[in-house]
C-alpha positions as CSV (number, residue, x, y, z in Angstrom):
1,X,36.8,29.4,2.7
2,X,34.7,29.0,-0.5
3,X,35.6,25.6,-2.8
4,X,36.8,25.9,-6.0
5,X,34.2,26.8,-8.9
6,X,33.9,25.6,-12.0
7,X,32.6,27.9,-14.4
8,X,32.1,25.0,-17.2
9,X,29.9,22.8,-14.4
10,X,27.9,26.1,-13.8
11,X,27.0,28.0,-17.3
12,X,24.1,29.7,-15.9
13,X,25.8,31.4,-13.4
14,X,29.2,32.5,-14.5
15,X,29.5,36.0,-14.0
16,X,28.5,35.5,-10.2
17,X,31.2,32.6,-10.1
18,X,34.0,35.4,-11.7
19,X,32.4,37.8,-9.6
20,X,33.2,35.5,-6.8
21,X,37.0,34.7,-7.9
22,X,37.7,37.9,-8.3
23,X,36.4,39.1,-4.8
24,X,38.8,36.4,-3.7
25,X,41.3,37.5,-5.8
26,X,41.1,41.4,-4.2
27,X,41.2,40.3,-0.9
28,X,43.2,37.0,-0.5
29,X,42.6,36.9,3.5
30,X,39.4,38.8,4.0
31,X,37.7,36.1,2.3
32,X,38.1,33.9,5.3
33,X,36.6,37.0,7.5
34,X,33.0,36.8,5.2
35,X,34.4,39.8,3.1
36,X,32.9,38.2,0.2
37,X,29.7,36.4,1.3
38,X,27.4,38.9,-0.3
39,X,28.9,37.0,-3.7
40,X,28.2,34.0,-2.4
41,X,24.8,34.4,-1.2
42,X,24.0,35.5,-5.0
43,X,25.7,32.6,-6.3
44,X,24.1,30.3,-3.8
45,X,20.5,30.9,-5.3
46,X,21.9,31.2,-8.2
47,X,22.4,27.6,-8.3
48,X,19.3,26.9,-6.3
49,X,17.7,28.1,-9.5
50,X,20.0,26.2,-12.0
51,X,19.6,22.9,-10.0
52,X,15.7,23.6,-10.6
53,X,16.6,24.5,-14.3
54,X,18.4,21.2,-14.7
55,X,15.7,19.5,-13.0
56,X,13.0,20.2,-15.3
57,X,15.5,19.8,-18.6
58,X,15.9,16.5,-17.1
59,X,12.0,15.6,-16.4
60,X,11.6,16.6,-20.1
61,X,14.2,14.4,-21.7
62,X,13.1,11.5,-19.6
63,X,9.6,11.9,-20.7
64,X,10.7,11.7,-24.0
65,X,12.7,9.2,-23.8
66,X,9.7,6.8,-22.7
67,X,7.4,8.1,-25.1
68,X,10.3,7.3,-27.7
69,X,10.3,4.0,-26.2
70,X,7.0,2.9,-26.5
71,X,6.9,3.9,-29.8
72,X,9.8,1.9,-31.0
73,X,8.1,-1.1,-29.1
74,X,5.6,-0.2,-31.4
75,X,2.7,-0.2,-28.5
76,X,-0.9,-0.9,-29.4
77,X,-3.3,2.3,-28.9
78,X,-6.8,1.9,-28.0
79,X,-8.2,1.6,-31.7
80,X,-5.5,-1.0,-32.8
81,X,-6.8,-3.1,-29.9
82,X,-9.8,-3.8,-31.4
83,X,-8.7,-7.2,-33.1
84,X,-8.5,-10.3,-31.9
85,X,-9.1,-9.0,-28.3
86,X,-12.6,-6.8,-28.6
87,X,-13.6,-8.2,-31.5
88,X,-15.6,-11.6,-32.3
89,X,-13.5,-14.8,-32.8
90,X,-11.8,-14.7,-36.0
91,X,-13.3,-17.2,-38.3
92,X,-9.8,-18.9,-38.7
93,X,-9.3,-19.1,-35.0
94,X,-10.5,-21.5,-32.5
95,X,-12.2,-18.9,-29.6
96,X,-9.9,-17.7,-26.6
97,X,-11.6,-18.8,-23.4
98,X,-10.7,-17.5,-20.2
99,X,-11.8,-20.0,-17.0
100,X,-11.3,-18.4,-13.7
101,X,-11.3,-20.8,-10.3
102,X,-12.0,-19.1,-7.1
103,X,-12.7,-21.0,-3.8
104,X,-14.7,-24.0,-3.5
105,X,-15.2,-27.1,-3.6
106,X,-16.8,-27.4,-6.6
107,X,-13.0,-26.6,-8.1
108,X,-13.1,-29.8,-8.6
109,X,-15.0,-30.5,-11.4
110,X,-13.1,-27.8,-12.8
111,X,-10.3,-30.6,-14.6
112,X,-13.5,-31.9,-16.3
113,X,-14.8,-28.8,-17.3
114,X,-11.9,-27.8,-19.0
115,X,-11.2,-30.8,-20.8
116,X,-14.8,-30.0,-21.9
117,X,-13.8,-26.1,-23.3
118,X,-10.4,-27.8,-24.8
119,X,-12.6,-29.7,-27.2
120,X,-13.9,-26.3,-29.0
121,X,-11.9,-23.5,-28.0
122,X,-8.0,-22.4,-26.7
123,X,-8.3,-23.1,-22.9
124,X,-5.9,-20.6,-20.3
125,X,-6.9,-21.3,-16.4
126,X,-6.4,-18.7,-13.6
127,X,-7.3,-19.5,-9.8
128,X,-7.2,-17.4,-6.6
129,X,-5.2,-18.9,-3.8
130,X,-8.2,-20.2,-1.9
131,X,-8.9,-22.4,-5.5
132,X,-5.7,-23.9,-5.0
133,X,-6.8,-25.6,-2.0
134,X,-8.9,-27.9,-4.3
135,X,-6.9,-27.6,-7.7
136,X,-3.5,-28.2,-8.9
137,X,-1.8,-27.4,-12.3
138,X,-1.5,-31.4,-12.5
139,X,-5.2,-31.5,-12.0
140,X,-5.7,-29.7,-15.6
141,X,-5.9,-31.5,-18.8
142,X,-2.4,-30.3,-20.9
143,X,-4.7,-27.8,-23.3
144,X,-5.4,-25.6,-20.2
145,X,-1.9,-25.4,-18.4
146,X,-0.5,-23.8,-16.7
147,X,-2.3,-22.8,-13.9
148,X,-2.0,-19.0,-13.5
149,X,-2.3,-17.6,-9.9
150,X,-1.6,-13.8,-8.2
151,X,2.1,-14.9,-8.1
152,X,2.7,-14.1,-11.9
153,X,0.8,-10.7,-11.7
154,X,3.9,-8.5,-12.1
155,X,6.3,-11.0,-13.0
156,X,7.1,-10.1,-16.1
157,X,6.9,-6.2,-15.7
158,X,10.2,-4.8,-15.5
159,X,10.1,-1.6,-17.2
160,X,6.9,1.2,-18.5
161,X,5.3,-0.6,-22.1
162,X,6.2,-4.5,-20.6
163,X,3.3,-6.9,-19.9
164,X,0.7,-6.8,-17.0
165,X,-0.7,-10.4,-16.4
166,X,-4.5,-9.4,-15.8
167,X,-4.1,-7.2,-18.6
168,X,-2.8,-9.4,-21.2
169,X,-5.3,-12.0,-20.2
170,X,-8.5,-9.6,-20.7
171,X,-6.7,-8.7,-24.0
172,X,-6.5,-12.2,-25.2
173,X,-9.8,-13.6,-24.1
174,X,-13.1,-13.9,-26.1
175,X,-15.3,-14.7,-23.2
176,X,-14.7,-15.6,-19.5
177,X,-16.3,-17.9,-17.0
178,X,-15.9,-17.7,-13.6
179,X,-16.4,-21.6,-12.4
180,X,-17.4,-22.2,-9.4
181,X,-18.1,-18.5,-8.4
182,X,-17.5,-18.3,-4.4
183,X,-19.6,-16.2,-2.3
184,X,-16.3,-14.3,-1.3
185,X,-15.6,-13.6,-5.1
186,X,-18.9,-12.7,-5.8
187,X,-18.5,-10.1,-3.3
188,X,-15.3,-8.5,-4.1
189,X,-17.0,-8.4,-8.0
190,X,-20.2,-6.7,-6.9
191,X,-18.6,-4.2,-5.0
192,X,-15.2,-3.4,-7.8
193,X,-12.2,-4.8,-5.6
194,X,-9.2,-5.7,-7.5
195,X,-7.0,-7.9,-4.6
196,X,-5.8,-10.6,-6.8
197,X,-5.7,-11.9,-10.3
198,X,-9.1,-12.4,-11.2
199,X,-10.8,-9.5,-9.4
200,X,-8.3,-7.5,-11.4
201,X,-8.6,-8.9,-14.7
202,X,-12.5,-8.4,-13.9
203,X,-12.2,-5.3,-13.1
204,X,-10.4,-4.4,-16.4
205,X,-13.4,-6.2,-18.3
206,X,-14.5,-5.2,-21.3
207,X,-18.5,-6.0,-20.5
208,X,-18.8,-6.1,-24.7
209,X,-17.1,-9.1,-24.7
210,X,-18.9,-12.0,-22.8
211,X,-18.3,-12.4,-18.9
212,X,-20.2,-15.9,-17.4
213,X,-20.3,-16.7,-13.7
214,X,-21.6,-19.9,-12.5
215,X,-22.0,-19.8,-8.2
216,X,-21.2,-22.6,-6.2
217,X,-22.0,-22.0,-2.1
218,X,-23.9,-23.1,0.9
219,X,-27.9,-22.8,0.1
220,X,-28.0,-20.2,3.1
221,X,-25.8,-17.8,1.3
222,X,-27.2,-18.6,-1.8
223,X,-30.3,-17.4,-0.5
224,X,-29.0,-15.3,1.6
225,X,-29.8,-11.2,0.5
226,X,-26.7,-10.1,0.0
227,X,-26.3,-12.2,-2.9
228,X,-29.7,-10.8,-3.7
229,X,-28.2,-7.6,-4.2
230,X,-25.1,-8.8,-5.7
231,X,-26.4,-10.6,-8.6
232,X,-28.5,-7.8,-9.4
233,X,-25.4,-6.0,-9.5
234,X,-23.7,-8.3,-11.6
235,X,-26.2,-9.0,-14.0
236,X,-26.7,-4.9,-14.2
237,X,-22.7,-5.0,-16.1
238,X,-24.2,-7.4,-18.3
239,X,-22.7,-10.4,-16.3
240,X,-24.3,-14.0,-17.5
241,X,-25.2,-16.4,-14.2
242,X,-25.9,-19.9,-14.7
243,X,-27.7,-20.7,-12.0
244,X,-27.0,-22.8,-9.3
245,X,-28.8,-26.5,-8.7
246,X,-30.4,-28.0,-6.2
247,X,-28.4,-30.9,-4.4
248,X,-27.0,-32.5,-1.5
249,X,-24.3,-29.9,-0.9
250,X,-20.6,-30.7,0.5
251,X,-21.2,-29.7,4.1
252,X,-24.1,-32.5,4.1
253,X,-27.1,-30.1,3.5
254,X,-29.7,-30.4,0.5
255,X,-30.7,-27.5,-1.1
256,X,-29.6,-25.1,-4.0
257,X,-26.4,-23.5,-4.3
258,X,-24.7,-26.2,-5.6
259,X,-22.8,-25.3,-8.9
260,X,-24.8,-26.4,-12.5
261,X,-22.8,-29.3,-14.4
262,X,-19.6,-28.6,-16.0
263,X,-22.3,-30.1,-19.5
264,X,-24.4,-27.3,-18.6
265,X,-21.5,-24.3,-18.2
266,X,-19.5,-25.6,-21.4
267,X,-23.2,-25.5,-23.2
268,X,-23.5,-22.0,-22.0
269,X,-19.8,-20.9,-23.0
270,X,-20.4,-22.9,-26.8
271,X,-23.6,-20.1,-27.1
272,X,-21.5,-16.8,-26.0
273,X,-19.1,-18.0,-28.8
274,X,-21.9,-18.4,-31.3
275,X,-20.7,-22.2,-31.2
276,X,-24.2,-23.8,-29.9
């Protein structure tokens, strides 16, 4: 036996729903036997075809509904972008400067370069998890807390038109420094991976705006030729290296690779502000 129809639920197919009621209506116990199933085969694909109708309606109207949203959150397009975030420091603005930590030991002088930036510009700190080994947010003078990591990535996305952490960081920043650079990091730059917070927030660089990488590793991967080939990537995008110095490294061995003084790297970051 069919169920009950609704002609008001259905619109689109009404006259095969009275068609249908009235088939049952003519022959009250045939309709038990199949007498009436040619109706309800029509009305079947009938509403096959609404349920696609109402499907599309309802892609529309959500559609519209977010594009109605992010126009009453009033969100930036491209052009209106081009402030603060593409743009040269404001002359009534201390510079945004973006210091990214990945793994080394040379994270720590990182404390000490920052207190360094603090002095001349507004100081926000990211580190990958390997960084974390050798720096804490307590390690960081107050101007360049907290310490952002890949935990906070999404953590304030909830809904389309909310913010993205990499994102909002590349927006923000007038320059960034990568301090110490790692071998490993280096590596996922040269070749575009975007596995935690600061490959992403690379990888969303916008190369007009200055990007500073000062390496910090072992003097046989420094010399080794694959960072041959990935500095001459690097530097291809536009990509600033202070180069590393010569020293008596962590692991006990003298030689180059060791990363240039946090004097040297805040010198360098003062010029790609046009603060020198």
């Amino acid at each position: 036996m069919h169920p009950p129809l609704h002609v008001h639920k259905h619109p689109h197919c009404k006259e095969l729903i009275l068609a249908l009621q009235k088939c049952h209506e003519d022959h009250p116990y045939a309709k038990f036997w199949g007498k009436c199933n040619q109706q309800k085969w029509d009305l079947d694909r009938c509403f096959r075809e609404e349920k696609k109708i109402n499907a599309a309606l309802n892609r529309r109207q959500t559609q519209a509904a977010v594009l109605e949203r992010l126009d009453s959150n009033a969100a930036p397009t491209v052009s209106q972008r081009q402030d603060s975030f593409n743009s040269p420091p404001a002359a009534n603005r201390r510079p945004h400067v973006l210091l990214a930590v990945s793994g080394s030991v040379a994270a720590i002088k990182v404390p000490e370069l920052a207190l360094m930036l603090a002095s001349f510009a507004d100081v926000r700190t990211i580190a990958t998890q390997a960084a974390r080994h050798f720096l804490s947010d307590n390690d960081l003078p107050v101007a360049a807390r907290p310490l952002h990591g890949d935990e906070e990535e999404w953590k304030a996305w909830r809904h389309i038109g909310d913010p993205v952490m990499h994102i909002e960081l590349r927006r923000w920043a007038d320059v960034m420094v990568i301090a110490p650079l790692s071998a490993n990091t280096m590596a996922k730059l040269a070749h575009g991976l975007s596995d935690n917070l600061l490959t992403c927030v690379v990888r969303a660089w916008d190369f007009n705006k200055p990007l500073l990488v000062a390496p910090a590793m072992n003097t046989y991967m420094w010399e080794s030729p694959f960072t041959t080939q990935h500095i001459n990537v690097l530097t291809t995008l536009g990509v600033k290296v202070i180069p590393p110095v010569s020293k008596k490294l962590a692991c006990g061995d003298v030689g180059g690779g060791a990363m240039a003084s946090p004097e040297d790297i805040a010198a360098h970051i003062r010029a790609a502000v046009n603060l020198a």
